[in-house]
N, C-alpha and C positions, 0 to 999 in steps of 0.2 A: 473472527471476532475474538478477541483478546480481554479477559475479564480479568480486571486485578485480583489479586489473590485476598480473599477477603472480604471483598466489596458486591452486594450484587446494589443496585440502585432499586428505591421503591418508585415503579412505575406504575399509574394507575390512580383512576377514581376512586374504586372501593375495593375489599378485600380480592375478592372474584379476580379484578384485572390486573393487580400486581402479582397477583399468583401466577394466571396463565401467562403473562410477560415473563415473570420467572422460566415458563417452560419452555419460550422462544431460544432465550440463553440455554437453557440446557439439553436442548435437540442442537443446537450448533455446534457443542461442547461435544454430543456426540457423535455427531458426524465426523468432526475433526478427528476424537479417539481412534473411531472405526477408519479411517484415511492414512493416518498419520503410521509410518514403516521404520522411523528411526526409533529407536530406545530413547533416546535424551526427546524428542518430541514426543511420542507417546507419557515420557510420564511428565514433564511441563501441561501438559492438556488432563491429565486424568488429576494433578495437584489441582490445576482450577476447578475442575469437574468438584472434586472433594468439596473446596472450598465453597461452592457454590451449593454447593446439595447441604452441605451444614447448616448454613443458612436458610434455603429455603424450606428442607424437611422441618427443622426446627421450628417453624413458623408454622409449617400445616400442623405437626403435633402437636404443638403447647396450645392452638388457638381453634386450626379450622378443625381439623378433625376431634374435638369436644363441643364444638360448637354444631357440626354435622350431628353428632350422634345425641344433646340436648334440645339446640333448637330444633334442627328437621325431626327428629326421631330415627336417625339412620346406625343404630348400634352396628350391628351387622358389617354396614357398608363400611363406617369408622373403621371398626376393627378387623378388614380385609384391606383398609388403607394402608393402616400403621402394620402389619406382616407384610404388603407389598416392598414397602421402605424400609423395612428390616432387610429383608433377602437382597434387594439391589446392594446394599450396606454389604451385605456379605461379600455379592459378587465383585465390587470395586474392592475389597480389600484382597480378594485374591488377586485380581490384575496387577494393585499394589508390590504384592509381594512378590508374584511374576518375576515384576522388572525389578527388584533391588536384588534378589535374586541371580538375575542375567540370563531366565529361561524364561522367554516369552514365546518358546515355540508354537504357545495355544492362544496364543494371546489374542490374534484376528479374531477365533470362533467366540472367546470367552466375550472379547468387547461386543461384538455383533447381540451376542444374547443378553449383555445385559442394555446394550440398546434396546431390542425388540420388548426386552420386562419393561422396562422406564417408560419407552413410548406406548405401552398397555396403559400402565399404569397411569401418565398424564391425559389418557384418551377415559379411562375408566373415572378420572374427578371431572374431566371438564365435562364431559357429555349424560353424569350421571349424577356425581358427587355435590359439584358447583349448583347445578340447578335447582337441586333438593334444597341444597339451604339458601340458595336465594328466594326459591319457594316460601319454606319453613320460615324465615327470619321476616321481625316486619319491618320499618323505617329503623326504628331505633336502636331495634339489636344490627341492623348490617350498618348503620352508624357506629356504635359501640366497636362491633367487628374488625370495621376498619379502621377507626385509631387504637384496638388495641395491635393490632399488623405493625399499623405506620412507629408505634411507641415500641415495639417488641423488635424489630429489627434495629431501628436508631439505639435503642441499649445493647446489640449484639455489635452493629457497625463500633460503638464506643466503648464498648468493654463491659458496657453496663455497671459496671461495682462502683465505679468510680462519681461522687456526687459532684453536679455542674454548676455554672454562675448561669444565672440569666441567659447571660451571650451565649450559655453552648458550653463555654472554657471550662477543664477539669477545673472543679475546687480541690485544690491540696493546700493541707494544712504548713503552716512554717516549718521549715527544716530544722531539724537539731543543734545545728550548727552556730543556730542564729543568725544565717542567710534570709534575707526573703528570695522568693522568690525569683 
């Protein structure tokens, strides 16, 4: 599975299913890691990895996990989310560094573990996390939920700073030059 660099696609009804589709991509991501023997492939698959964990981490912290820990009442749980995703963070930036490096001789064990944390970690939301606030949340907040997902990503995929037309199309102001556009 090949995932552009940058892009994950919002797949899904509501917040819940675009997440755990997220996780689909990101167990293939590590499989690939944990497989892949060459340098130049290992770190092609750990840039997407990155790529991919920015985005979706970003979207659990800024939205689910305060929404976990307001709507459901799961303080706790939250805030054993967000140090999960912190230390993954950590352990990809050593494999990172591994390879630019050119000593990847740990680099099987280190990938393997931080597999085994990640797929904790997306077993410990979906089977634990997810339900609580789909519990917790009633129509309207996992409405809310999910266009704030669907809205928070599309300002990530587009840079977000940049204000749009109607169509989608950046608005940029006339150039200096007195070109339009």
């Amino acid at each position: 599975m090949q995932t552009e660099m940058g892009q994950l696609p919002v797949r899904g009804n509501d917040a819940v299913e675009i997440l755990t589709n997220d996780h689909q991509t990101v167990k293939s991501l590590l499989t690939q890691l944990t497989q892949a023997r060459e340098r130049t492939a290992r770190q092609n698959v750990l840039d997407q990895l990155k790529a991919v964990l920015t985005i979706h981490n970003a979207t659990e912290e800024n939205l689910v996990y305060p929404a976990l820990q307001k709507v459901a009442g799961k303080k706790a749980e939250s805030l054993k989310l967000y140090n999960e995703t912190a230390q993954a963070d950590v352990m990809i930036f050593e494999l990172d560094a591994m390879l630019k490096e050119g000593d990847d001789t740990d680099f099987d064990e280190k990938a393997q573990k931080l597999q085994a944390a990640i797929l904790e970690h997306i077993d410990d939301e979906e089977t634990k996390a997810f339900p609580h606030l789909q519990k917790g949340a009633d129509s309207s907040e996992s409405q809310m939920l999910t266009q704030s997902v669907r809205e928070f990503r599309n300002a990530l995929r587009f840079g977000g700073a940049q204000p749009r037309t109607a169509t989608g199309e950046v608005d940029r102001p006339p150039s200096r030059t007195g070109s339009t556009r």
